[in-house]
ZATOR-757429 format. One line per field, with one value per residue (C-alpha): residue number from 1; z, x negated, y negated; residue in three letters. Coordinates in steps of 0.1 Angstrom, whole numbers, plus 5000, padded with zeros to 4 digits. Layout:
% ZATOR-757429
k: NUM_...
z: Z_...
x: X_...
y: Y_...
r: ALA_...
This chain:
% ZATOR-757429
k: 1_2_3_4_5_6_7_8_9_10_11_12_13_14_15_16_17_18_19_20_21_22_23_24_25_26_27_28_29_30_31_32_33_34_35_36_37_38_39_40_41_42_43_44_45_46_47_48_49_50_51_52_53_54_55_56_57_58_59_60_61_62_63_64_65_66_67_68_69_70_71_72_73_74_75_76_77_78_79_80_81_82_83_84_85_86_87_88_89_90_91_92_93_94_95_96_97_98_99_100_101_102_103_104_105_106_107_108_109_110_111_112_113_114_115_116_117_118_119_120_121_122_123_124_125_126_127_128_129_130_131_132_133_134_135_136_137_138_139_140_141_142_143_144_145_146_147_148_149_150_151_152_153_154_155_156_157_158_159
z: 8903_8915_8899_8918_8900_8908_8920_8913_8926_8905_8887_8887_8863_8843_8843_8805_8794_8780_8744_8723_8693_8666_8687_8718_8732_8754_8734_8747_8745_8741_8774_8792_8770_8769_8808_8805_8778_8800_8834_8814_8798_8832_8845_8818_8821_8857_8851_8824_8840_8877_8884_8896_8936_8933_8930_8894_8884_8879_8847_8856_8885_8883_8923_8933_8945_8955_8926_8947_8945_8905_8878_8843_8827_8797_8778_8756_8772_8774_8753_8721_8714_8690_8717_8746_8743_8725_8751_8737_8751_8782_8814_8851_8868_8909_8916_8932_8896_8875_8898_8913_8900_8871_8856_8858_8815_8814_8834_8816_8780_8788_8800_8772_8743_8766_8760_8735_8712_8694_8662_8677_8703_8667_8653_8687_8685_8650_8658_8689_8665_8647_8648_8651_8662_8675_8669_8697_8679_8686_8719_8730_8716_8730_8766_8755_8749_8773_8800_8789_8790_8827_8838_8825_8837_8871_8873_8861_8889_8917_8922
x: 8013_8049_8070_8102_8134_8143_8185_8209_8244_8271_8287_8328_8342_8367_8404_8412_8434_8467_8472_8497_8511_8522_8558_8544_8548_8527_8511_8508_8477_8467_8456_8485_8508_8487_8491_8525_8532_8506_8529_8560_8552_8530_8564_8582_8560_8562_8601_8604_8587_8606_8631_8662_8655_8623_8596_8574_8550_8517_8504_8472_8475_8507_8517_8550_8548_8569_8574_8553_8522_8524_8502_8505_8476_8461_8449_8425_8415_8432_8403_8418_8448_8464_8472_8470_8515_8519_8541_8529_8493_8509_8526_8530_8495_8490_8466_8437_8438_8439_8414_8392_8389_8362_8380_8413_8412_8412_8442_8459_8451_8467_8497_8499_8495_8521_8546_8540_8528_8495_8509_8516_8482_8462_8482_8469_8440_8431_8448_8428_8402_8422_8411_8444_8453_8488_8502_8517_8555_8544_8537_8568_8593_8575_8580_8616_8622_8602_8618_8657_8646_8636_8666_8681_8665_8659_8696_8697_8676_8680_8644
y: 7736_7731_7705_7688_7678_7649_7646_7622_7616_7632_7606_7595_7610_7583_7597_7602_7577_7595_7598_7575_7579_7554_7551_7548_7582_7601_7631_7666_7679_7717_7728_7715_7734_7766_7761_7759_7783_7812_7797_7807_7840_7857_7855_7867_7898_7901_7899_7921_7946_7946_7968_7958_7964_7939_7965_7968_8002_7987_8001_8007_8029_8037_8024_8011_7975_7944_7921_7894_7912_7915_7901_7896_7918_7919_7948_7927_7898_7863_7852_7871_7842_7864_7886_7866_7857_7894_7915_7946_7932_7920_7943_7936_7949_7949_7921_7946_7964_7936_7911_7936_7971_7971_8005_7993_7996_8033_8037_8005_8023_8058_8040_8013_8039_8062_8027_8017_8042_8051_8027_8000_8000_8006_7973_7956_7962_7946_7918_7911_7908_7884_7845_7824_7792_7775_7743_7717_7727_7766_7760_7740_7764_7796_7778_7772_7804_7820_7797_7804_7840_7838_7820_7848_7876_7858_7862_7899_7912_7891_7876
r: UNK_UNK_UNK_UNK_UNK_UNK_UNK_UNK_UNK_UNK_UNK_UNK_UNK_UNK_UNK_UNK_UNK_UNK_UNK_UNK_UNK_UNK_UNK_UNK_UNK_UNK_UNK_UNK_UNK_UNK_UNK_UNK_UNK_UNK_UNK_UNK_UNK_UNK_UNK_UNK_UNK_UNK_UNK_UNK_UNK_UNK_UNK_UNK_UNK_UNK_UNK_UNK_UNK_UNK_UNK_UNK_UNK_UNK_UNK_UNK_UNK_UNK_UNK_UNK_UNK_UNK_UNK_UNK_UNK_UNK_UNK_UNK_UNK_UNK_UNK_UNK_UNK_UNK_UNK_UNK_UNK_UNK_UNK_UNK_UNK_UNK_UNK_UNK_UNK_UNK_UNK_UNK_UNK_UNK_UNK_UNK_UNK_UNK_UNK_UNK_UNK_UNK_UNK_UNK_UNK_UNK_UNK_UNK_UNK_UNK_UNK_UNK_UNK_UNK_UNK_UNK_UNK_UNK_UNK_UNK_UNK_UNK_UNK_UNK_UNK_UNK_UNK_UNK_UNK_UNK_UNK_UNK_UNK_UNK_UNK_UNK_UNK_UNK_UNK_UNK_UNK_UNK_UNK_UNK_UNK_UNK_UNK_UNK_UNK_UNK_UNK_UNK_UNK_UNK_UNK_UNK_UNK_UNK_UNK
């Protein structure tokens, strides 16, 4: 015997009101910095990793590329927030390895143990499994830093 669900129109939703503290001031809240702070340090990466003429080595297939077609990837997943701001975890990636290519790990874990050593990739990988949390203050001075750093290497290489 069939049975019908009955539909009903998707509600409104109500804009959140901002949050106030005791003075009056407009509090951050987590996922806007996390946003900001994962805005901040993608480009770090991507920077990091460009050579001076514009052009980055993916890490996972090795191609040469224009800095514009670079993503920040992620050996172990941006899900893992102990490494998800590590830069050992973190190298520029072309955006068909890193968005598309289900194998793209193999080639990404040669390379990164190749970097950054078979020490350091063990280190990674246990705290990956690590549970930790950030505060507010963490999260505004990494995308201090991470933003002065930019500016800087913006300036170094000519992007």
């Amino acid at each position: 015997m069939p049975y019908y669900i009955k539909r009903t129109k998707a509600k409104k939703k109500d804009k959140p009101l901002p949050l106030f503290d005791k003075t009056g001031i407009t509090v951050k809240k987590k996922p806007d910095l996390k946003a900001k702070l994962d805005k901040e340090f993608s480009l770090f990466i991507r920077l990091r990793d460009c050579m001076p003429n514009g052009f980055f080595r993916c890490i996972s297939c090795g191609q040469i590329k224009p800095f514009g077609q670079a993503d920040c990837g992620h050996y172990f997943s941006r899900t893992h927030l102990a490494t998800r701001f590590d830069e050992n975890n973190c190298h520029a990636e072309c955006r068909a390895c890193n968005r598309f290519r289900a194998d793209h790990l193999e080639g990404y874990r040669e390379n990164l143990i190749a970097k950054i050593g078979q020490q350091y990739f063990d280190l990674l990988k246990v705290k990956a499994a690590s549970n930790t949390k950030m505060s507010d203050f963490e999260y505004e001075q990494l995308i201090k830093y991470y933003k002065a750093l930019n500016k800087k290497l913006r300036k170094e290489k000519g992007i």
